[in-house]
N, CA, C, O and CB atoms as a CASP TS submission, in Angstrom:
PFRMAT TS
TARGET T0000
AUTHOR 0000-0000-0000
METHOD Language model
MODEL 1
PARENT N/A
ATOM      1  N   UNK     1      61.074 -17.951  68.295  1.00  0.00           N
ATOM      2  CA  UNK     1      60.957 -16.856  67.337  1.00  0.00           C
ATOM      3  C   UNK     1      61.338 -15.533  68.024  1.00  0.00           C
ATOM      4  O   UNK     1      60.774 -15.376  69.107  1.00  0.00           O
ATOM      5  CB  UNK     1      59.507 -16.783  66.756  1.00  0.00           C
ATOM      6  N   UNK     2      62.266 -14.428  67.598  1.00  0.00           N
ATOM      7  CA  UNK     2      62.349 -13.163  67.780  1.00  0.00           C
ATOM      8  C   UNK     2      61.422 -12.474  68.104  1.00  0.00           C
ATOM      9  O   UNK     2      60.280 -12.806  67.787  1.00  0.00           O
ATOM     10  CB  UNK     2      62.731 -12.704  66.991  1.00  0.00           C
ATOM     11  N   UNK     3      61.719 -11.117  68.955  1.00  0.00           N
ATOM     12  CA  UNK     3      60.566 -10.095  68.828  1.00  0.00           C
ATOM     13  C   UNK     3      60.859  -9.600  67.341  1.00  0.00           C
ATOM     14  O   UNK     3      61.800 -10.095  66.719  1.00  0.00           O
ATOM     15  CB  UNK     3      60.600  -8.761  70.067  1.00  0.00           C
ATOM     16  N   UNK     4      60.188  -8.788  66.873  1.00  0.00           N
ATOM     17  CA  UNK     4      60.726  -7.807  65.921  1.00  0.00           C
ATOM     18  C   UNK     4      61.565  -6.685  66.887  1.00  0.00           C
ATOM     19  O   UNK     4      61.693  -6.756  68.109  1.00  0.00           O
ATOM     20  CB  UNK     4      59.403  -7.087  64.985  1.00  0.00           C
ATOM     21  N   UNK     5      62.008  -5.809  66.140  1.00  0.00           N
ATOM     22  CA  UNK     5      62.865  -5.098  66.514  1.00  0.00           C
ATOM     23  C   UNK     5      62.305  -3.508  66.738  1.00  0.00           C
ATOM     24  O   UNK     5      61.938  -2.920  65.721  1.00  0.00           O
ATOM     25  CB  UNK     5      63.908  -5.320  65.578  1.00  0.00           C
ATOM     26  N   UNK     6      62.229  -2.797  68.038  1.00  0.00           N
ATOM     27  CA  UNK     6      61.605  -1.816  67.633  1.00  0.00           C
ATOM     28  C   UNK     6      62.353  -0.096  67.400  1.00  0.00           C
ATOM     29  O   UNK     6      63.458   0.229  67.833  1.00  0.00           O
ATOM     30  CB  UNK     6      60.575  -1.927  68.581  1.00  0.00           C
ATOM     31  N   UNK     7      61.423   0.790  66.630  1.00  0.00           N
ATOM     32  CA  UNK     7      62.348   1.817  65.983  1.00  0.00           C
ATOM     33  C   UNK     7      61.560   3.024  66.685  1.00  0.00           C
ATOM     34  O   UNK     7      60.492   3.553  66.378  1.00  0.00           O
ATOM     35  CB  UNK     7      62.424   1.830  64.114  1.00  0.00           C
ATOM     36  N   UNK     8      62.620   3.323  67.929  1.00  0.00           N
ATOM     37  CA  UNK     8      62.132   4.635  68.575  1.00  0.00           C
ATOM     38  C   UNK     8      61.893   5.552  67.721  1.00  0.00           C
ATOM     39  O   UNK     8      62.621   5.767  66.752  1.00  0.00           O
ATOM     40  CB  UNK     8      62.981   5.216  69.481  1.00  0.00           C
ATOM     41  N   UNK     9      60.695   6.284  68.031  1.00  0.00           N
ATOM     42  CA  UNK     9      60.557   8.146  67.605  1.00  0.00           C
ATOM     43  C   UNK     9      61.855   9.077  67.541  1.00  0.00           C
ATOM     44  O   UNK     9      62.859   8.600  68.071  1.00  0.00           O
ATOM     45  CB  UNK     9      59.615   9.029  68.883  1.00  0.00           C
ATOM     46  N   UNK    10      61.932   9.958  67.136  1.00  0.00           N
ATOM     47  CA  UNK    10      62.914  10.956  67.487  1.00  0.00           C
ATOM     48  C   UNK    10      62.229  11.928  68.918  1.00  0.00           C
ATOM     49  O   UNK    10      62.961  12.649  69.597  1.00  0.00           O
ATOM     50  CB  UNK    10      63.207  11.956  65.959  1.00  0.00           C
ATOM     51  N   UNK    11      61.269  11.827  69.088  1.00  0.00           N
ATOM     52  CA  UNK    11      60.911  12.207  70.330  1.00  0.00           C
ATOM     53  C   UNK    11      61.375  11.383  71.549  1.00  0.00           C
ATOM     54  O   UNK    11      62.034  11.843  72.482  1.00  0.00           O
ATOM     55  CB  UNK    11      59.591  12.278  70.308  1.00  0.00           C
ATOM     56  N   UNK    12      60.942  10.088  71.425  1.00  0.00           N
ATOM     57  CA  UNK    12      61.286   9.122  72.233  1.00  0.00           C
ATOM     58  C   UNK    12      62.851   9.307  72.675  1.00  0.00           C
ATOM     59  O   UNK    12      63.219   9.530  73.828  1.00  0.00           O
ATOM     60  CB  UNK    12      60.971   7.825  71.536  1.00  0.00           C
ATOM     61  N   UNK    13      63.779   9.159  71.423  1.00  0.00           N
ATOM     62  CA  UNK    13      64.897   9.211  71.586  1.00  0.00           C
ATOM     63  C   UNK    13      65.347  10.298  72.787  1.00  0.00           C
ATOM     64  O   UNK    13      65.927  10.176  73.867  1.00  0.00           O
ATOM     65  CB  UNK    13      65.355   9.393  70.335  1.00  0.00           C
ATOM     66  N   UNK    14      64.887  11.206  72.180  1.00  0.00           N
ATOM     67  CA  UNK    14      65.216  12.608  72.679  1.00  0.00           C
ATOM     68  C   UNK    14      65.175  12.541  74.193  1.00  0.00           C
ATOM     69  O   UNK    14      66.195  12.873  74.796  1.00  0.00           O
ATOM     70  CB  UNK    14      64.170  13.742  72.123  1.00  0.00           C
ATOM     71  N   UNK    15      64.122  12.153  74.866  1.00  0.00           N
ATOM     72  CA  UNK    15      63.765  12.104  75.914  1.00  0.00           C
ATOM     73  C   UNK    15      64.402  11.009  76.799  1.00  0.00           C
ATOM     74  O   UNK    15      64.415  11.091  78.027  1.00  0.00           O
ATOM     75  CB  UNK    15      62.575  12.096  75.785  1.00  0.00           C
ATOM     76  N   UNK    16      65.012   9.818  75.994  1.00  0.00           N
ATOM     77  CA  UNK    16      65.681   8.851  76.838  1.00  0.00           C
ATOM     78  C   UNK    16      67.567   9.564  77.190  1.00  0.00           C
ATOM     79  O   UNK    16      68.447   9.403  78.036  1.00  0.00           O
ATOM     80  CB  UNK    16      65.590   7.125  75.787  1.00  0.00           C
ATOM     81  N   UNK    17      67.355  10.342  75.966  1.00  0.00           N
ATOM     82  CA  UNK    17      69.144  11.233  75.768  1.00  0.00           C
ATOM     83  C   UNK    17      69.106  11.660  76.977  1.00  0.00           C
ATOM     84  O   UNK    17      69.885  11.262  77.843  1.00  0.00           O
ATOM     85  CB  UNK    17      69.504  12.764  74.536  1.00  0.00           C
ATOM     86  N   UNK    18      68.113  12.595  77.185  1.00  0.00           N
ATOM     87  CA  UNK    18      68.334  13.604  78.348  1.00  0.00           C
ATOM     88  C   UNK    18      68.373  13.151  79.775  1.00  0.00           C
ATOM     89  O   UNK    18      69.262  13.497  80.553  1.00  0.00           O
ATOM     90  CB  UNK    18      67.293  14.579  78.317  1.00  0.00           C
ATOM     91  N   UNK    19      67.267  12.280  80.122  1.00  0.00           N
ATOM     92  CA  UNK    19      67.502  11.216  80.865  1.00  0.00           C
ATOM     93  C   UNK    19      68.714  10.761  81.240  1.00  0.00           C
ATOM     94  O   UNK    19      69.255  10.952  82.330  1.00  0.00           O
ATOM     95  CB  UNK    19      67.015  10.383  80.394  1.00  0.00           C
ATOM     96  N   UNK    20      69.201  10.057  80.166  1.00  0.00           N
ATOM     97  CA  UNK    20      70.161   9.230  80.662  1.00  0.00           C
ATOM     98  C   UNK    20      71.738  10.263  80.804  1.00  0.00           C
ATOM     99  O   UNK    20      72.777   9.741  81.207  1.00  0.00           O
ATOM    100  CB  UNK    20      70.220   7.827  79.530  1.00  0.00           C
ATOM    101  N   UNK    21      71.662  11.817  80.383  1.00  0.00           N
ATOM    102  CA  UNK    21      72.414  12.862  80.729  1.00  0.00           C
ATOM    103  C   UNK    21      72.410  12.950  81.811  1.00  0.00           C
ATOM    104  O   UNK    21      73.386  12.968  82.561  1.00  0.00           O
ATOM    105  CB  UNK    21      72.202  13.884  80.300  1.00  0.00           C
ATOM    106  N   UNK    22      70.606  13.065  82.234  1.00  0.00           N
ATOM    107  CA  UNK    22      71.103  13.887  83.993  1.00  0.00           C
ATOM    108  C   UNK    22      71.437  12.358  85.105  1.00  0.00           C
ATOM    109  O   UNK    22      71.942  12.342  86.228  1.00  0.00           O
ATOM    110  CB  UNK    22      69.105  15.160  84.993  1.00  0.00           C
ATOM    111  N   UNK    23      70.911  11.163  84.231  1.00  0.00           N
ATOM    112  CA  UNK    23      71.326   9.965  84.897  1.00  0.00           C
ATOM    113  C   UNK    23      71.655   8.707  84.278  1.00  0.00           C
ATOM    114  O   UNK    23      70.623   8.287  83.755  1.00  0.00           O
ATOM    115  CB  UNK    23      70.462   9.688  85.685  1.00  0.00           C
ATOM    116  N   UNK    24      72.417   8.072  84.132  1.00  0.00           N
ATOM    117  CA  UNK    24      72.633   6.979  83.481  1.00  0.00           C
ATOM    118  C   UNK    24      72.132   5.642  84.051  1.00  0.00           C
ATOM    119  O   UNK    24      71.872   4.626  83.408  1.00  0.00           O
ATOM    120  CB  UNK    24      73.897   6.963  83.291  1.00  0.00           C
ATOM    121  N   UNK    25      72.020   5.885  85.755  1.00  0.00           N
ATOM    122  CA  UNK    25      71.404   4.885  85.714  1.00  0.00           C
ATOM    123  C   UNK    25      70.032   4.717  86.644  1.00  0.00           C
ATOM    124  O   UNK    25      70.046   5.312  87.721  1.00  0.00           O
ATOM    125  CB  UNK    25      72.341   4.042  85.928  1.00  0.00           C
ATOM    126  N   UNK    26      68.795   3.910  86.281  1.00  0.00           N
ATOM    127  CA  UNK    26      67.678   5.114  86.774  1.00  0.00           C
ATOM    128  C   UNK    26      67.249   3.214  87.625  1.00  0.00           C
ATOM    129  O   UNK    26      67.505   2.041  87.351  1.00  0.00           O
ATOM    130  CB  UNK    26      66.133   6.395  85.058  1.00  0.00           C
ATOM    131  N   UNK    27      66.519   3.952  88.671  1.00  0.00           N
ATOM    132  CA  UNK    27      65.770   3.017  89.820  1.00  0.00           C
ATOM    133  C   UNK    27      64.687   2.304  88.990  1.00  0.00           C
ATOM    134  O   UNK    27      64.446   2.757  87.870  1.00  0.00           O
ATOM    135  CB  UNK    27      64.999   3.959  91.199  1.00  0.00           C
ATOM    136  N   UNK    28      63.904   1.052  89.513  1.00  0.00           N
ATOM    137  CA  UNK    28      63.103   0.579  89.146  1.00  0.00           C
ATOM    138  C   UNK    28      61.646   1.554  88.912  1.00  0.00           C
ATOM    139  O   UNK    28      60.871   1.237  88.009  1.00  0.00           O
ATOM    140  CB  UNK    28      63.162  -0.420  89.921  1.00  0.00           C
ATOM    141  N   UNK    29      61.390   2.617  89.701  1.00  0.00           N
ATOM    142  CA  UNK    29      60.914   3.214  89.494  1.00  0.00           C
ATOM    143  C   UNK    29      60.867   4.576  88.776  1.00  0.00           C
ATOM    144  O   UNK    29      59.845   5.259  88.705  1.00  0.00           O
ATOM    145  CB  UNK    29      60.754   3.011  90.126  1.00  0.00           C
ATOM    146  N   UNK    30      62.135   4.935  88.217  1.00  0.00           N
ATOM    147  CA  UNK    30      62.478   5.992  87.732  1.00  0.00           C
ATOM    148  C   UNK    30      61.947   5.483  86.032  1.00  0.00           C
ATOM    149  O   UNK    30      61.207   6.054  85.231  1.00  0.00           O
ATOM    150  CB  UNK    30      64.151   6.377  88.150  1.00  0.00           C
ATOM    151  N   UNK    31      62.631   4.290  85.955  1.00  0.00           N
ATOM    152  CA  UNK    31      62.209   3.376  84.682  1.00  0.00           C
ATOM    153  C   UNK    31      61.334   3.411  84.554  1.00  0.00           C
ATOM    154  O   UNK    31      61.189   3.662  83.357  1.00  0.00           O
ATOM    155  CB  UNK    31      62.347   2.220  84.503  1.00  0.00           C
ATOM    156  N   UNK    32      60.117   3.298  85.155  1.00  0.00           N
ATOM    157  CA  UNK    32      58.611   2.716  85.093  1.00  0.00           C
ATOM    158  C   UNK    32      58.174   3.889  84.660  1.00  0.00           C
ATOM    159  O   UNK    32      57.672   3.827  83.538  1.00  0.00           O
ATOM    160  CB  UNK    32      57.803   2.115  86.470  1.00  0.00           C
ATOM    161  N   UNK    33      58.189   5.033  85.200  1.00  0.00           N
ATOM    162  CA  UNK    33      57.846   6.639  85.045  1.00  0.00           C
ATOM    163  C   UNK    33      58.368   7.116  83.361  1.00  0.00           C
ATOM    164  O   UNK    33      57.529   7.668  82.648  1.00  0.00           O
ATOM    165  CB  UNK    33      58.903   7.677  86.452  1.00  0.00           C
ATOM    166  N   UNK    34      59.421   6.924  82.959  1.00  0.00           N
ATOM    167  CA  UNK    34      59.439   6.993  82.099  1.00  0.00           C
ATOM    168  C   UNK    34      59.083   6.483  80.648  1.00  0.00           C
ATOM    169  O   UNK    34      58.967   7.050  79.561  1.00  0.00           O
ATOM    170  CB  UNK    34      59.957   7.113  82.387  1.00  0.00           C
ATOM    171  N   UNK    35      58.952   5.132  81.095  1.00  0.00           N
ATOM    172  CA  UNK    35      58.724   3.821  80.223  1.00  0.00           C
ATOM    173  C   UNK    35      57.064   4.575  79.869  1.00  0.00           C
ATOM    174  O   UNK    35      56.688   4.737  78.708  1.00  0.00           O
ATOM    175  CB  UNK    35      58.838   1.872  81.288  1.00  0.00           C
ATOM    176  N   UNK    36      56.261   4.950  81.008  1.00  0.00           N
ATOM    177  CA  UNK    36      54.888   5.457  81.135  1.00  0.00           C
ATOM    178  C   UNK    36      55.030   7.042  80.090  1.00  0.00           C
ATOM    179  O   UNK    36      54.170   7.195  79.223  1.00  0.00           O
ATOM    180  CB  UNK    36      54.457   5.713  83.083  1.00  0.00           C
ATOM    181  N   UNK    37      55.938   7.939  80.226  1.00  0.00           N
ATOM    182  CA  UNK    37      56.301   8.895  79.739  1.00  0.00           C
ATOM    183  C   UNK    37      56.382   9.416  78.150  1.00  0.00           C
ATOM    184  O   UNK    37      55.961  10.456  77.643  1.00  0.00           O
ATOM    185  CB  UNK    37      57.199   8.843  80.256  1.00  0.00           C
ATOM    186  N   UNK    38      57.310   7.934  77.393  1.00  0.00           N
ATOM    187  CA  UNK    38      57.464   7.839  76.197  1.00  0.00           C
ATOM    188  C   UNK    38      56.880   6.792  75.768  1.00  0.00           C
ATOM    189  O   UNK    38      57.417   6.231  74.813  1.00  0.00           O
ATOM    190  CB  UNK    38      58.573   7.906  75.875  1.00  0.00           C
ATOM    191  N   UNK    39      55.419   6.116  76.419  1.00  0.00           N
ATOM    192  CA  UNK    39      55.026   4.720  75.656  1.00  0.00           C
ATOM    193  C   UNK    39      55.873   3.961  75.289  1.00  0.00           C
ATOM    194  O   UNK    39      56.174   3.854  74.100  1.00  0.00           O
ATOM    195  CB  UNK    39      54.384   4.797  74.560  1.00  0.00           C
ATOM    196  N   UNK    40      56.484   3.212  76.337  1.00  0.00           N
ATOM    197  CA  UNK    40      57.383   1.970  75.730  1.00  0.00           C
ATOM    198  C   UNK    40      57.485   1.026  76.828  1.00  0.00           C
ATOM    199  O   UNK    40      57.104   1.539  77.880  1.00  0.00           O
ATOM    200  CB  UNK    40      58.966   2.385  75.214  1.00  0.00           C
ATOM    201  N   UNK    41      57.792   0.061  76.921  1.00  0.00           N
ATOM    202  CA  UNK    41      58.030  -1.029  78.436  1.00  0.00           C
ATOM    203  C   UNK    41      58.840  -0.453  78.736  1.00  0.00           C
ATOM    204  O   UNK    41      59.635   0.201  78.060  1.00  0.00           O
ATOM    205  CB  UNK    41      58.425  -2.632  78.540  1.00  0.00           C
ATOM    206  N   UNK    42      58.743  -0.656  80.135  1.00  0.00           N
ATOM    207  CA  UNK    42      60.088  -0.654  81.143  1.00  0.00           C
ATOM    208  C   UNK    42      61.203  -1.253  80.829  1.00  0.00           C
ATOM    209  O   UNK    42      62.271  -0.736  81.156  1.00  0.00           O
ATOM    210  CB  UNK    42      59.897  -1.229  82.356  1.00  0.00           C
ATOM    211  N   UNK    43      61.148  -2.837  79.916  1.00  0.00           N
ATOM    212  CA  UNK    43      61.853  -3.373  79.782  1.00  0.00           C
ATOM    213  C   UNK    43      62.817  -3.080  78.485  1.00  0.00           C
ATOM    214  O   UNK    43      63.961  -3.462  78.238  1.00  0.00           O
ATOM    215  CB  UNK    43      61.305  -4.295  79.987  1.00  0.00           C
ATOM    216  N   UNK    44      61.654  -2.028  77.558  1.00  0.00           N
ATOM    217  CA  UNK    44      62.429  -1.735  76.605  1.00  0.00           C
ATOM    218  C   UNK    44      63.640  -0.649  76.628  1.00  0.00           C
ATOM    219  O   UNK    44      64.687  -0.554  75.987  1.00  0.00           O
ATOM    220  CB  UNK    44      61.608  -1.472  75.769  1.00  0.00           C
ATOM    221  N   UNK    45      62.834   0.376  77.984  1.00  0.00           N
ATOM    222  CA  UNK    45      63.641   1.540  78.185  1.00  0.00           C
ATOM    223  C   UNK    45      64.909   0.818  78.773  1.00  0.00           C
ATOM    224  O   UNK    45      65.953   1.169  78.224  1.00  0.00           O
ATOM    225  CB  UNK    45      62.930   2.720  79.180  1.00  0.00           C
ATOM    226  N   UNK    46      65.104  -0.555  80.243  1.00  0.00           N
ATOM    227  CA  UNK    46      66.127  -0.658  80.455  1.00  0.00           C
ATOM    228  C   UNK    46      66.997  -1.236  79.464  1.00  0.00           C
ATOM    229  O   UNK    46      68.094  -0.680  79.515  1.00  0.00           O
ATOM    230  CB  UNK    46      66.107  -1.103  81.405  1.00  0.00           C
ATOM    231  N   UNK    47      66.952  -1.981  78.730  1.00  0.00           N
ATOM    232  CA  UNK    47      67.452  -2.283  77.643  1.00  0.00           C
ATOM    233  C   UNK    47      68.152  -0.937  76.768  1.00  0.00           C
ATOM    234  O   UNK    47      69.375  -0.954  76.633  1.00  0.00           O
ATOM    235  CB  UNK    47      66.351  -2.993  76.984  1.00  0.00           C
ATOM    236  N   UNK    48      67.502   0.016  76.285  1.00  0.00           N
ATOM    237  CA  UNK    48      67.926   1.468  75.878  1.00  0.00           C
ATOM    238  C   UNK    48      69.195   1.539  76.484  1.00  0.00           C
ATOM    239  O   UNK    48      70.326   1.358  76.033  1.00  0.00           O
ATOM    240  CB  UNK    48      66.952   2.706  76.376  1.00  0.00           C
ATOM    241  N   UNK    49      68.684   1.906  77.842  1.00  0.00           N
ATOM    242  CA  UNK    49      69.823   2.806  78.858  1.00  0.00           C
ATOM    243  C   UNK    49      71.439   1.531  79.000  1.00  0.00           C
ATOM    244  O   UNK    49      72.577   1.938  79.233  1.00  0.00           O
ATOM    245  CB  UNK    49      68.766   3.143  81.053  1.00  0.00           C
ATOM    246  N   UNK    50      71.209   0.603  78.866  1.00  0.00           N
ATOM    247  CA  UNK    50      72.011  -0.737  78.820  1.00  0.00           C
ATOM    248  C   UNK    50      72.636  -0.424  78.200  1.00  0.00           C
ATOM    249  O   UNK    50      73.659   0.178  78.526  1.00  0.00           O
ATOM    250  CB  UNK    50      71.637  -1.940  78.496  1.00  0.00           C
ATOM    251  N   UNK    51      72.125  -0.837  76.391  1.00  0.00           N
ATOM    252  CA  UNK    51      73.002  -0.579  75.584  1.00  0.00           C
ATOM    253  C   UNK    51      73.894   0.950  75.269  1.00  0.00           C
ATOM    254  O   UNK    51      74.986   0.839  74.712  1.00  0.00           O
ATOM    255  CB  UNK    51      72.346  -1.001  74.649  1.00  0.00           C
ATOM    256  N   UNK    52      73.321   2.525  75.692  1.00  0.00           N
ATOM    257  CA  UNK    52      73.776   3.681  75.688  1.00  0.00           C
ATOM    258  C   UNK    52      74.613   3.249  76.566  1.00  0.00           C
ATOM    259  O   UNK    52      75.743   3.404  76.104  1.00  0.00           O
ATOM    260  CB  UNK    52      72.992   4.806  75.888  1.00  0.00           C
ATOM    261  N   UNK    53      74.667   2.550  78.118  1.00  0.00           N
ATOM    262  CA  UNK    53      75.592   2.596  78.716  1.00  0.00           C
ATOM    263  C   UNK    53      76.873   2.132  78.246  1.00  0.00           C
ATOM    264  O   UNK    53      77.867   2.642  78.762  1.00  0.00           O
ATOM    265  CB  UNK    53      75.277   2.173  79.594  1.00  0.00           C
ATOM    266  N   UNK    54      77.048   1.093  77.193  1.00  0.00           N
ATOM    267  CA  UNK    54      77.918   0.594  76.646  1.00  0.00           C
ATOM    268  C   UNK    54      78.293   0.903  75.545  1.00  0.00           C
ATOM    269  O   UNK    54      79.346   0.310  75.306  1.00  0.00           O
ATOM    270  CB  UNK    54      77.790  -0.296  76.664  1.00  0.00           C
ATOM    271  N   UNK    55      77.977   1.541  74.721  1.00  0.00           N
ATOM    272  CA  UNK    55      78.301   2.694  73.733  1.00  0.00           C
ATOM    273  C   UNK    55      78.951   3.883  74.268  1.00  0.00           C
ATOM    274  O   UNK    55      79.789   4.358  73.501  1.00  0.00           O
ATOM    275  CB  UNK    55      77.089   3.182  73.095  1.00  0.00           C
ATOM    276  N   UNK    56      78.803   4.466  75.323  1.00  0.00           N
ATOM    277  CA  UNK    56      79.087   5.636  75.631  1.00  0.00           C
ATOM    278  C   UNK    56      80.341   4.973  76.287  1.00  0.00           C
ATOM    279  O   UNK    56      81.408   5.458  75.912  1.00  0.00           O
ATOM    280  CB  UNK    56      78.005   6.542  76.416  1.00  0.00           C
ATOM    281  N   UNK    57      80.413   3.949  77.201  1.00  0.00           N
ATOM    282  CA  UNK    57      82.243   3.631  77.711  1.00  0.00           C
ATOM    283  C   UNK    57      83.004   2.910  76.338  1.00  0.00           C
ATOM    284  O   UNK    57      84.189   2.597  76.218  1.00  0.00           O
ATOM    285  CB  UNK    57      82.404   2.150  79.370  1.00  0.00           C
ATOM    286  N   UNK    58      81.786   2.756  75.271  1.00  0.00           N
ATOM    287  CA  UNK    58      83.063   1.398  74.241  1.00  0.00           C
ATOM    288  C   UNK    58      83.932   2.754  73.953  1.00  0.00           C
ATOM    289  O   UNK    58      85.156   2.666  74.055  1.00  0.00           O
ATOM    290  CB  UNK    58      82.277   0.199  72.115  1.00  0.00           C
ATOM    291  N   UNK    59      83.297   4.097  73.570  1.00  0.00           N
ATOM    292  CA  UNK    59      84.151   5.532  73.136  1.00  0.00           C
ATOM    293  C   UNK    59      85.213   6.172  73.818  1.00  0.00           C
ATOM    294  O   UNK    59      86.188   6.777  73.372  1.00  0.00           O
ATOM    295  CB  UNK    59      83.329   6.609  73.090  1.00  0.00           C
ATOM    296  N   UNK    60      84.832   5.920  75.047  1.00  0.00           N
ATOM    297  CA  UNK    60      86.559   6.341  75.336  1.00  0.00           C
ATOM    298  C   UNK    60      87.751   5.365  75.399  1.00  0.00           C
ATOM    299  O   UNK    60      88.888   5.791  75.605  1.00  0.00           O
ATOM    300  CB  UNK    60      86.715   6.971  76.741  1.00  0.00           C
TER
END
């Protein structure tokens, strides 16, 4: 069975944007800090930054 699917805040969002501005790609611990930051797993944030990473190269 699936997880459900989950639907970041616009806060949340906001905060993974900027993030992943000043870095795209963040240490095991940079993750954890943030994951702690915006209430979400670690695993969800790397997943985030994953898929932005591949959105942002499918554009040029």
């Amino acid at each position: 069975k699936r997880k459900q699917r989950v639907l970041f805040s616009k806060v949340q969002r906001k905060q993974l944007e900027k993030k992943f501005l000043e870095k795209p790609y963040l240490s095991y611990t940079e993750r954890d800090q943030l994951a702690r930051a915006v209430n979400l797993t670690a695993k969800q944030v790397k997943v985030w930054f994953q898929n932005k990473r591949y959105k942002t190269k499918e554009r040029e």
